[in-house]
C-alpha positions in Angstrom: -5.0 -21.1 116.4 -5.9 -17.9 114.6 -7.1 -15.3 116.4 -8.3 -11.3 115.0 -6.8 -8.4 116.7 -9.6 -5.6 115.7 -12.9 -6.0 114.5 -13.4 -8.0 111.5 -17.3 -7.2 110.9 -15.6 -3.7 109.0 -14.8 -4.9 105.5 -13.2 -1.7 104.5 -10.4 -2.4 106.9 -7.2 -4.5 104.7 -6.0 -7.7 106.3 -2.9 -8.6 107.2 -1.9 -12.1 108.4 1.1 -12.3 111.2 2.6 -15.5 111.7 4.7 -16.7 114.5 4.9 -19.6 117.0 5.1 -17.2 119.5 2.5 -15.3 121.1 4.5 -12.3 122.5 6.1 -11.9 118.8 2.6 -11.4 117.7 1.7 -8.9 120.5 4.8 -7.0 119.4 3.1 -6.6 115.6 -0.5 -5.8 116.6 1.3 -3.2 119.0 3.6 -1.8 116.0 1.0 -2.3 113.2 -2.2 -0.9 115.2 -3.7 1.0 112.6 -7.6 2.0 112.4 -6.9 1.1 108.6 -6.3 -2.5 109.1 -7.5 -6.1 110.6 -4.5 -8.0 111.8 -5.4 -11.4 111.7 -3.0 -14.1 114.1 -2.1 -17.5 113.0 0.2 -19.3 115.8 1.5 -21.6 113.1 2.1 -22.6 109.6 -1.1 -24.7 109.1 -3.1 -21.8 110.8 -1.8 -19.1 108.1 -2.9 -22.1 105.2 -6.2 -22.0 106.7 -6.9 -18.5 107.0 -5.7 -17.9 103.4 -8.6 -20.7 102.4 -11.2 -19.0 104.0 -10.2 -14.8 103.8 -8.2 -12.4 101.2 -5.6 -10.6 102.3 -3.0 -7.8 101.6 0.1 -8.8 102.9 1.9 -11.9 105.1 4.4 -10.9 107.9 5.6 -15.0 108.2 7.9 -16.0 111.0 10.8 -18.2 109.4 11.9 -20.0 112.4 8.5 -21.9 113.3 8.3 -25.6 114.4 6.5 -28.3 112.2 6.6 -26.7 109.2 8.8 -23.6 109.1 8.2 -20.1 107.2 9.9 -21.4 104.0 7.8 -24.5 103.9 4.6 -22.8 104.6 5.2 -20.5 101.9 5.7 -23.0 99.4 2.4 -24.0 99.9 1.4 -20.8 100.0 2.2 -20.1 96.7 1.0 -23.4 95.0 -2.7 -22.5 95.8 -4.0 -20.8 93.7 -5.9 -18.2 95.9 -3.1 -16.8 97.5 0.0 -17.3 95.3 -0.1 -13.7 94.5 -0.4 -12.2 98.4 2.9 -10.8 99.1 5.4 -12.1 102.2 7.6 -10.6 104.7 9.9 -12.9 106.2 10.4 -12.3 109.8 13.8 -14.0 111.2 15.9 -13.8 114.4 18.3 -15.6 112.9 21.7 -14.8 111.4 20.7 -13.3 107.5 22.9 -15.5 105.4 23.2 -14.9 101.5 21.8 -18.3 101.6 18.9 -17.8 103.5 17.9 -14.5 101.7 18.3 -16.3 98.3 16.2 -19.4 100.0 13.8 -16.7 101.0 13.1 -15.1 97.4 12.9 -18.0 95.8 10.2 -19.1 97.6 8.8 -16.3 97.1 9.6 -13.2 100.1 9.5 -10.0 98.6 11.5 -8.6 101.7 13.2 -9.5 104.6 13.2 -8.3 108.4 15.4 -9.1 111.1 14.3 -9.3 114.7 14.3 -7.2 116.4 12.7 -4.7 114.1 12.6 -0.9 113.8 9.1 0.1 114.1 9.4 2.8 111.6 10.6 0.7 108.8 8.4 -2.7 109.0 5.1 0.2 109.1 6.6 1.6 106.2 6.8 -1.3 104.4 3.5 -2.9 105.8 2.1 1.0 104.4 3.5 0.4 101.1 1.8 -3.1 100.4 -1.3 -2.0 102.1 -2.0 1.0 99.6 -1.2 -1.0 96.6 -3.7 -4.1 97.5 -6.1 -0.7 98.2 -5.5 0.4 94.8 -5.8 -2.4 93.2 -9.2 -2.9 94.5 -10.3 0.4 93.5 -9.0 -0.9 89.7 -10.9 -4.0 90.4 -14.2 -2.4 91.3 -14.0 0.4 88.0 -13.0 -2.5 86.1 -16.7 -4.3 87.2 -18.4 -1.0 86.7 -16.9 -0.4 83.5 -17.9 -4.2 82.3 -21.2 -3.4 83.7 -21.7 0.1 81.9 -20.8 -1.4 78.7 -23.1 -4.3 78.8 -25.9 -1.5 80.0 -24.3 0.7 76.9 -24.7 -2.4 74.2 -28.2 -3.1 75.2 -29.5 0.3 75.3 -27.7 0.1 71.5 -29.4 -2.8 70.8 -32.6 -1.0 72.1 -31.6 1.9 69.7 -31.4 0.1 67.1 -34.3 -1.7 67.3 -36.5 1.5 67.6 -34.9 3.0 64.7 -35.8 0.1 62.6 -39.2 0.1 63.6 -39.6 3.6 63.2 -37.9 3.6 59.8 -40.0 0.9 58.8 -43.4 3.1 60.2 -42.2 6.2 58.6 -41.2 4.8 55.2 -44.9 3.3 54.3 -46.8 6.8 54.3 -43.8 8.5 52.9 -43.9 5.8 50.1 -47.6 7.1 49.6 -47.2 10.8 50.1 -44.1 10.3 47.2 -45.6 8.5 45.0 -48.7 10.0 45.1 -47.5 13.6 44.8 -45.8 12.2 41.5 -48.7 11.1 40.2 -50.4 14.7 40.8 -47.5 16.7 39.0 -47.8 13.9 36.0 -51.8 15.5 35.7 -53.5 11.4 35.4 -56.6 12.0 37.3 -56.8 16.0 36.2 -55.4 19.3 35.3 -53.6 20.9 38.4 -52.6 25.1 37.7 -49.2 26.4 38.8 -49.4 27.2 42.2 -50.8 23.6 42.7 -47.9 22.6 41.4 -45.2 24.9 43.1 -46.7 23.4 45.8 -46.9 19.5 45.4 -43.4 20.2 44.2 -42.5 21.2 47.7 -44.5 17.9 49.0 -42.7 16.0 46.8 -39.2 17.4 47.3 -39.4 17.5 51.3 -40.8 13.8 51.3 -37.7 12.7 49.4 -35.4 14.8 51.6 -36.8 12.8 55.0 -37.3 9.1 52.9 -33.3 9.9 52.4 -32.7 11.4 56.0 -34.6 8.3 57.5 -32.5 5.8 55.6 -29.5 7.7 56.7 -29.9 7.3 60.1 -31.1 3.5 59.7 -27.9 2.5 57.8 -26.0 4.4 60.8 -27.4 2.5 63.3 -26.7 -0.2 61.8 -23.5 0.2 61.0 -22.9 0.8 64.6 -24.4 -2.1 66.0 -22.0 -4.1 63.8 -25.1 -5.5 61.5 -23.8 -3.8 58.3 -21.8 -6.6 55.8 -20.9 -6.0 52.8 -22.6 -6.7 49.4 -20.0 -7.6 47.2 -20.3 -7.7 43.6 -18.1 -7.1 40.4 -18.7 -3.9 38.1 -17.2 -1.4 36.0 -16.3 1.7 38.3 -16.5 4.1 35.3 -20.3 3.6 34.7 -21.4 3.4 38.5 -19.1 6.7 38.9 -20.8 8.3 35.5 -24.4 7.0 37.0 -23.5 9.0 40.2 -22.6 12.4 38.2 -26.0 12.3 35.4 -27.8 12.3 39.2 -26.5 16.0 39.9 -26.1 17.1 36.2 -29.1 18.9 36.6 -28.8 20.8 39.7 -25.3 21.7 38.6 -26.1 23.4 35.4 -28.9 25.3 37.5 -26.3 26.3 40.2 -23.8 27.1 36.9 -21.3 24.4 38.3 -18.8 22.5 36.3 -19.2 19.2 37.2 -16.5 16.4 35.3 -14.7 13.1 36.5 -11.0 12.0 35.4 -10.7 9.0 35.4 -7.0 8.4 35.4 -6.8 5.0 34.8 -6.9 4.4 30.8 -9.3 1.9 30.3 -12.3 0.9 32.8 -11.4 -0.7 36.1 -13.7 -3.8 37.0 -13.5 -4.2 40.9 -15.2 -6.1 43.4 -16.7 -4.0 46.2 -20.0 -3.0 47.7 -21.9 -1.2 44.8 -24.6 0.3 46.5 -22.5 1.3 49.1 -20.0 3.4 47.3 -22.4 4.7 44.8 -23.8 5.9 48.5 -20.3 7.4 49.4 -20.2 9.4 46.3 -23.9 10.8 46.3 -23.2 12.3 49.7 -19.5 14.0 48.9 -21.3 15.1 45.8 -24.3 16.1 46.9 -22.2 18.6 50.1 -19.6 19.8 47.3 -22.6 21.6 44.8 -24.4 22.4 48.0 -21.8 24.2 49.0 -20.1 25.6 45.5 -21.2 29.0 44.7 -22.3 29.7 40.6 -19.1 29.5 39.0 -17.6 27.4 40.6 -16.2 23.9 39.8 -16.7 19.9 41.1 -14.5 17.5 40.4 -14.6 13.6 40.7 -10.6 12.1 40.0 -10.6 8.3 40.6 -6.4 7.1 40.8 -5.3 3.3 41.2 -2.4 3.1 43.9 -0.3 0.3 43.8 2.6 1.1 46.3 3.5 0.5 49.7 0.4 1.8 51.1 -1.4 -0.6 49.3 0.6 -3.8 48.3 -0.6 -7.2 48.4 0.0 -9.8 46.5 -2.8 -9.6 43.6 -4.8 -6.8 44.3 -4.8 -2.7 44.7 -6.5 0.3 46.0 -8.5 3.1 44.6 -8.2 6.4 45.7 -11.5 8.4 44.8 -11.4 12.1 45.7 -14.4 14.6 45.6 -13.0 18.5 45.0 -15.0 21.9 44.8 -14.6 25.4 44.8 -16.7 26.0 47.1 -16.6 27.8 50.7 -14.1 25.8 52.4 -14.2 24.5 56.1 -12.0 26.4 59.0 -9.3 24.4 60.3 -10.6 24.1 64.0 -13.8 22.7 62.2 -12.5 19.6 60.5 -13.0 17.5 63.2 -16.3 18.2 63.7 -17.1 17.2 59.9 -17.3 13.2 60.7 -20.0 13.4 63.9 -23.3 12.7 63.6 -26.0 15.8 63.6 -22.7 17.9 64.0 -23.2 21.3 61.5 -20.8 23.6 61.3 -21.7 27.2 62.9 -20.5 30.4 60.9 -22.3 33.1 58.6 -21.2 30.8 55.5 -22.5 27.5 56.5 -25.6 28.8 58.1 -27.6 29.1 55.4 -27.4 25.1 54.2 -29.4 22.7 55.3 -28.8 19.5 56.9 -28.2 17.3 59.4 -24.6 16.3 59.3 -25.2 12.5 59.3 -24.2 12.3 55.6 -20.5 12.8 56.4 -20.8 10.7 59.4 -22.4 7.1 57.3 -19.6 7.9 54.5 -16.8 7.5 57.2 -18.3 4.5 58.4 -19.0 2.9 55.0 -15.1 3.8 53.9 -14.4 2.0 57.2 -16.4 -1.1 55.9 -14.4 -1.3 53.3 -11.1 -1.5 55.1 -10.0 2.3 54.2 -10.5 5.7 55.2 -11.5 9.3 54.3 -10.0 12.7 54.8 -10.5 16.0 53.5 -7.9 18.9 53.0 -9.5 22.1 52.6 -8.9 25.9 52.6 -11.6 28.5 54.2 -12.6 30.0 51.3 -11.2 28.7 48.6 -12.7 24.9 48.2 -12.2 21.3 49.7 -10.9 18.0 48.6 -12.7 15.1 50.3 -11.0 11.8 48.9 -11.3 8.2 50.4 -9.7 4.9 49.8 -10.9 1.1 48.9 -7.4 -0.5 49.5 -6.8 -4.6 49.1 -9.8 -4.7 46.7 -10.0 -6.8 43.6 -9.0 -4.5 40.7 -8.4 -5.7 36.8 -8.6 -3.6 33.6 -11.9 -4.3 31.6 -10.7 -5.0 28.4 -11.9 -2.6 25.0 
């Protein structure tokens, strides 16, 4: 019959199942093992022990081998074919001779030690501390393993909620921006009257800071998106020279104001046609673009160079990559910076960088549209001197257009 030897009502205590036929063996282990760290549970036989294990966990098995009925090696046979205990670890407890026989017999069935009687105290709580601490541990992994499942499963639906409150609010913020755009074009194109200068420097403004939060709105609904894994791809087939030429004429103006050289080689010799997400990259380049004249002082240079790569970084059977690179002259980005560049609403702090607007998300949606694609971005650059941002669109579709 199984008996407990402390009180089982404290479930932080570890249990440990002693086996013998013989009632004073078991005295001698609850007097060795009394520890206010454990519950020693008694099981006079081998059909006691089974049913314990069906009804409690425990950390260890100290199992007499020399038992009548059904000895230790039997009874841990059947251990070890249910499935609820196979795992607990045994001590075999023998007075008998230790044979090589009996210790292999013993392992096989699954022992992970063996004790001769009569014991030294010292060494079977040893061992007994050993196993304890490990099945403790691996609770403690068990219960951060739940918490962890539960914190992400908390973490994805308060995404989800994200999300959903940034679409909404998109979608709320977009319809009077739409009218407070479109409406501040109509002024400036004079339909319904003559409006003086001032009037105009200021509907200007209206105009120009409506644009800049339409864009900053979208920006930060693509990101969510992209983040909640709703984002796919749109692809299409078109000529990469005229999307990347279309991408330029949009800053041509600002970059003769600033005095900026802006020019694209196009290394290839003829036109690529490639399958990829137009929208997308023509998105990519606007926002390299648009940080390399913001931050290119007159005189100073941009430069879009588009390469093919067909090499080992590349190479499957049938298709390519593009690398696309973005490079300025303008005021460079300190080394312990560069990892900030890719977080979102990270700006960089210094004198130099101070005086640009923005909200660092442009950066961030690039990376994750490059990573949409299957490639990634990077940027070399020297404080002072300029930056190279480039990215690449490996395994893509890729054929010359023919002239």
């Amino acid at each position: 019959m199984a008996t407990v030897a402390a009180n089982s009502t404290d479930n932080e205590k570890i249990n440990i199942l002693i086996v013998d036929d013989m009632k004073q063996n078991l005295l001698a282990l609850e007097l060795v093992l009394h520890d206010d760290d454990y519950r020693l549970v008694r099981a006079e036989s081998g059909r006691d022990a089974l049913r314990c294990l069906l009804n409690e966990e425990f950390a260890l098995i100290i199992l007499d081998v020399s038992m009548p009925i059904m000895d230790g090696f039997e009874t841990a046979v059947l251990i070890r074919e249910n499935k609820r205990s196979k795992h607990i670890p045994i001590i075999f407890v023998t007075a008998l001779e230790k044979t090589d026989v009996q210790i292999f017999k013993g392992y096989f069935v699954g022992a992970v030690d063996y004790i001769m009687k009569p014991f030294v105290p010292e060494i079977l709580r040893a061992k007994v501390a050993v196993f304890a601490e490990l099945f403790r541990k691996t609770r403690q992994l068990e219960v951060q393993q739940k918490e962890l499942v539960e914190n992400n499963r908390q973490l994805l639906k308060l995404s989800q909620a994200k999300s959903d409150f940034l679409a909404n609010m998109s979608h709320e913020l977009r319809t009077p921006l739409n009218s407070v755009i479109g409406f501040s074009g109509t002024l400036l194109d004079q339909e319904f009257g003559v409006i003086n200068d001032k009037q105009r420097e200021f509907v200007n403004i209206i105009l120009s800071s409506g644009g800049h939060l339409l864009s900053l709105i979208n920006d930060i609904l693509d990101l969510s998106k992209v983040e909640a894994g709703k984002m796919e791809l749109d692809l299409s087939k078109f000529l990469l020279r005229e999307s990347l030429n279309n991408s330029l004429m949009m800053f041509m103006e600002k970059a003769l104001k600033g005095g900026i050289s802006l020019q694209m080689q196009f290394e290839p010799q003829t036109d690529l046609l490639i399958v990829a997400d137009q929208r997308k990259l023509k998105q990519i380049i606007l926002n390299l673009l648009s940080n390399a004249i913001k931050f290119t002082p007159k005189g100073g240079r941009v430069n879009v160079v588009v390469k093919m790569v067909i090499g080992s970084r590349f190479l499957v059977q049938g298709s390519g990559g593009l690398e696309i690179s973005v490079e300025d002259s303008g005021i460079g980005i300190k080394p312990e910076d560069i990892q900030k560049l890719f977080k979102p609403f990270t700006q960089l702090e210094s004198a130099c960088t101070k005086e640009y607007a923005g909200t660092g998300l442009g950066l961030a949606l690039s990376r994750k549209l490059v990573e949409l694609h299957g490639g990634t971005i990077r940027v070399e650059s020297e404080f002072g001197s300029g930056s190279r941002f480039s990215f690449d669109i490996p395994e893509i579709q890729i054929q010359e257009q023919q002239p």
